[in-house]
N, CA and C atoms as an extended XYZ file, in Angstrom:
180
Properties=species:S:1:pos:R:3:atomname:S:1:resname:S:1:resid:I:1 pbc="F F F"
N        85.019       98.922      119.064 N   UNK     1
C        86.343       98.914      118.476 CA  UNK     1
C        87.349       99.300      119.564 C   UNK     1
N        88.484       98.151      119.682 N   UNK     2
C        89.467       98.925      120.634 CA  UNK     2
C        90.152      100.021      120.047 C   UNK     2
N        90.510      100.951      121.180 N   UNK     3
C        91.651      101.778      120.452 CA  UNK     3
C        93.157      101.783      120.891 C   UNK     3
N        93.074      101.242      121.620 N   UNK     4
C        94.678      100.773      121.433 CA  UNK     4
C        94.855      100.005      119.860 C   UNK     4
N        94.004       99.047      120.039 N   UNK     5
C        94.723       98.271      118.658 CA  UNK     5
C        94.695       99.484      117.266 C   UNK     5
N        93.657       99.857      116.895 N   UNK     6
C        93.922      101.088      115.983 CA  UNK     6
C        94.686      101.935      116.011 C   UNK     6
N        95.507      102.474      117.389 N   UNK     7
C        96.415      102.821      117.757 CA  UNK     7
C        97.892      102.500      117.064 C   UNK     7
N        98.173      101.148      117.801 N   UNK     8
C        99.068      100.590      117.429 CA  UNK     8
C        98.767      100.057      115.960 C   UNK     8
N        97.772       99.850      115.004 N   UNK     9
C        97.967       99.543      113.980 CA  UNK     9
C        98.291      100.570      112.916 C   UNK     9
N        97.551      101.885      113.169 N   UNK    10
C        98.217      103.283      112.344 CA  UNK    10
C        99.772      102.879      112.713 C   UNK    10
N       100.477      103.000      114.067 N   UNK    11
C       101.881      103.018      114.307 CA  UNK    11
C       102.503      102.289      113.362 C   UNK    11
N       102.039      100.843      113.236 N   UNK    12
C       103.040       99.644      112.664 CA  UNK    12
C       102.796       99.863      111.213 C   UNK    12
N       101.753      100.670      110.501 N   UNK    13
C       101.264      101.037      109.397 CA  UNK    13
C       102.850      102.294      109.218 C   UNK    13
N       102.801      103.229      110.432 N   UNK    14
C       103.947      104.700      109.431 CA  UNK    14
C       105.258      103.872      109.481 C   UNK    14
N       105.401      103.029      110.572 N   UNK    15
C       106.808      102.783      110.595 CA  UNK    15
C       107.015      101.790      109.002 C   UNK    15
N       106.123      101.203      108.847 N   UNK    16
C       105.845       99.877      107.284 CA  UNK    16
C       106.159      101.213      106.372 C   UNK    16
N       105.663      102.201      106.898 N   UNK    17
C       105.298      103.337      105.862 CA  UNK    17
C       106.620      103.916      105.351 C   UNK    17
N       107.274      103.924      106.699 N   UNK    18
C       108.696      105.132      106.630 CA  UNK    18
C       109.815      104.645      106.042 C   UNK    18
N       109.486      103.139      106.228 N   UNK    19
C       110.969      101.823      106.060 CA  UNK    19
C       110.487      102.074      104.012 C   UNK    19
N       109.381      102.213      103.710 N   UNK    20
C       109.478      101.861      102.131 CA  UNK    20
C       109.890      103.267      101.649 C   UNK    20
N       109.421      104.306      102.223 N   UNK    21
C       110.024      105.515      101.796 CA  UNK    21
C       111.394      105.417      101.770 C   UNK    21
N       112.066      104.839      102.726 N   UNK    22
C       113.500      105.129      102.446 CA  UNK    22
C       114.080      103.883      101.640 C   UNK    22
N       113.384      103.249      100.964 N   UNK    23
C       113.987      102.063       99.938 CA  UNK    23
C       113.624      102.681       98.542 C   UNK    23
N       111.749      103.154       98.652 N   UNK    24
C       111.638      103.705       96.917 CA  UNK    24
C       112.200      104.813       97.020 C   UNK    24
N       112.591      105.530       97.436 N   UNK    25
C       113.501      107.159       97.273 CA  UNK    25
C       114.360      106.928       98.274 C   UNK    25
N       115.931      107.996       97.301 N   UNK    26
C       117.458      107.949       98.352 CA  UNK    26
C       116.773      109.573       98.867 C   UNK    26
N       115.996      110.083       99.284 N   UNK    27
C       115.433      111.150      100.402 CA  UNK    27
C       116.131      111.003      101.950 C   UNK    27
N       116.022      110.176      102.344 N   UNK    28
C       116.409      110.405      103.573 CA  UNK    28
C       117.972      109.064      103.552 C   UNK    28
N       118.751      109.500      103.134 N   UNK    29
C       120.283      108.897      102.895 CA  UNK    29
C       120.620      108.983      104.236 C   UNK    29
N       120.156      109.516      105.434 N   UNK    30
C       121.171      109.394      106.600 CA  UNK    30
C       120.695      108.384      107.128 C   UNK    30
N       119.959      107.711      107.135 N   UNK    31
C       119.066      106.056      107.346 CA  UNK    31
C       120.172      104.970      106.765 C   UNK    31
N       120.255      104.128      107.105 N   UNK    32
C       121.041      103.060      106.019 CA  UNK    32
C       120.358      102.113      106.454 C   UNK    32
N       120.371      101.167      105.239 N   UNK    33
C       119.583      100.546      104.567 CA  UNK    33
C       118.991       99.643      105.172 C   UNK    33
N       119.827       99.077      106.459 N   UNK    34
C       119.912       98.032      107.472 CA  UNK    34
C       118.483       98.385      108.408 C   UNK    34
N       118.308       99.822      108.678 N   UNK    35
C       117.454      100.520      109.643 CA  UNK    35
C       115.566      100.482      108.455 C   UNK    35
N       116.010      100.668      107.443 N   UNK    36
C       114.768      100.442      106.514 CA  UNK    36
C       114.150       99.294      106.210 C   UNK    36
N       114.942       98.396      106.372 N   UNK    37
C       114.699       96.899      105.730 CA  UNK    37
C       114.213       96.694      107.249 C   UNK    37
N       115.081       96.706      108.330 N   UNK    38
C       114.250       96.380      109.606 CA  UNK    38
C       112.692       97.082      110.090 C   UNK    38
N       112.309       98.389      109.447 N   UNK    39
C       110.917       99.264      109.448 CA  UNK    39
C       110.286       98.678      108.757 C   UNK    39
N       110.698       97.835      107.630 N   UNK    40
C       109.640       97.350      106.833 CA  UNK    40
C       109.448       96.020      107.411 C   UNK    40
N       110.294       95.212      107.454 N   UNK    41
C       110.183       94.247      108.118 CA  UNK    41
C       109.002       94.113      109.870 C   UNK    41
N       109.249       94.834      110.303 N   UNK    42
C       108.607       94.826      111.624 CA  UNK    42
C       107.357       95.424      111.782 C   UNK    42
N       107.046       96.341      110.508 N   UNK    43
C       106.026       97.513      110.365 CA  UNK    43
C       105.259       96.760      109.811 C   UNK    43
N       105.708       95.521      108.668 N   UNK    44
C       104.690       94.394      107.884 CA  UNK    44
C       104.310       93.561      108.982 C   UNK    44
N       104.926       93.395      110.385 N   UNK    45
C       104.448       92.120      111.061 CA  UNK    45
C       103.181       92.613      111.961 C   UNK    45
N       103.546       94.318      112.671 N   UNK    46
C       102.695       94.708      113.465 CA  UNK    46
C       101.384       95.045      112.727 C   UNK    46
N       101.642       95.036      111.231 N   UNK    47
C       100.331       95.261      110.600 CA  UNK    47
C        99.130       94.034      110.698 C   UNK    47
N        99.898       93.121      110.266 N   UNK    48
C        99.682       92.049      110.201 CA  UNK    48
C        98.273       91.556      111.098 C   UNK    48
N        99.658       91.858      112.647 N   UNK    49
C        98.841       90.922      114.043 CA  UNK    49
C        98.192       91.827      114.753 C   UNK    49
N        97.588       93.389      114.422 N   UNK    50
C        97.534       94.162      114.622 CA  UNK    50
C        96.189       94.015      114.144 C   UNK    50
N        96.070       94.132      112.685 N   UNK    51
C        94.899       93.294      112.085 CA  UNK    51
C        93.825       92.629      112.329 C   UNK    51
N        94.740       91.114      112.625 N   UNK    52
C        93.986       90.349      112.641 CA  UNK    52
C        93.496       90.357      114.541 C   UNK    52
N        94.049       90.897      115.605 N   UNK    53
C        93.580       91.588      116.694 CA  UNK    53
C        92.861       91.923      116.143 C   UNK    53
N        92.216       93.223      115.429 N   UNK    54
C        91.272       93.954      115.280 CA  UNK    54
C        89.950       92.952      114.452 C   UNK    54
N        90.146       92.346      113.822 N   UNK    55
C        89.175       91.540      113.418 CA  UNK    55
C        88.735       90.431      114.205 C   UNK    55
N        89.813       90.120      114.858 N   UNK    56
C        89.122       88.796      115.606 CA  UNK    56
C        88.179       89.595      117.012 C   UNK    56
N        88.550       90.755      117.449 N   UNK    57
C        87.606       91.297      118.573 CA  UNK    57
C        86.583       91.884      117.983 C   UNK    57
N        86.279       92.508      116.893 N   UNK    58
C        84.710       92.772      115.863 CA  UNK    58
C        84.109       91.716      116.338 C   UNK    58
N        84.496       90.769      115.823 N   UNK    59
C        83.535       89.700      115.413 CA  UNK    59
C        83.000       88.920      116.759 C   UNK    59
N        83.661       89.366      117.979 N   UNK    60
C        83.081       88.917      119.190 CA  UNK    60
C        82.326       89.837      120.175 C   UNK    60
């Protein structure tokens, strides 16, 4: 198993993580909305290719 990629996939996992916290709860109001929608947005992609990195090097 690499660990960079597990690395970077926890990462793209808190930031996916942090962007929905600040959409399902007004908790952290000094964020605007622009900065959350972009965490979720970018945090869903690194999950993504982050992923499928990690699966496609298992299997070889």
């Amino acid at each position: 198993m690499n660990n960079r990629t597990v690395v970077a996939l926890i990462g793209s996992f808190l930031i996916f993580a942090a962007g929905l916290l600040r959409l399902y709860t007004e908790s952290l109001s000094s964020t605007p909305l622009f900065v959350a929608y972009l965490f979720v947005i970018t945090g869903l992609i690194g999950v993504v290719a982050n992923g499928l990195k990690l699966g496609k090097s298992k299997n070889t």
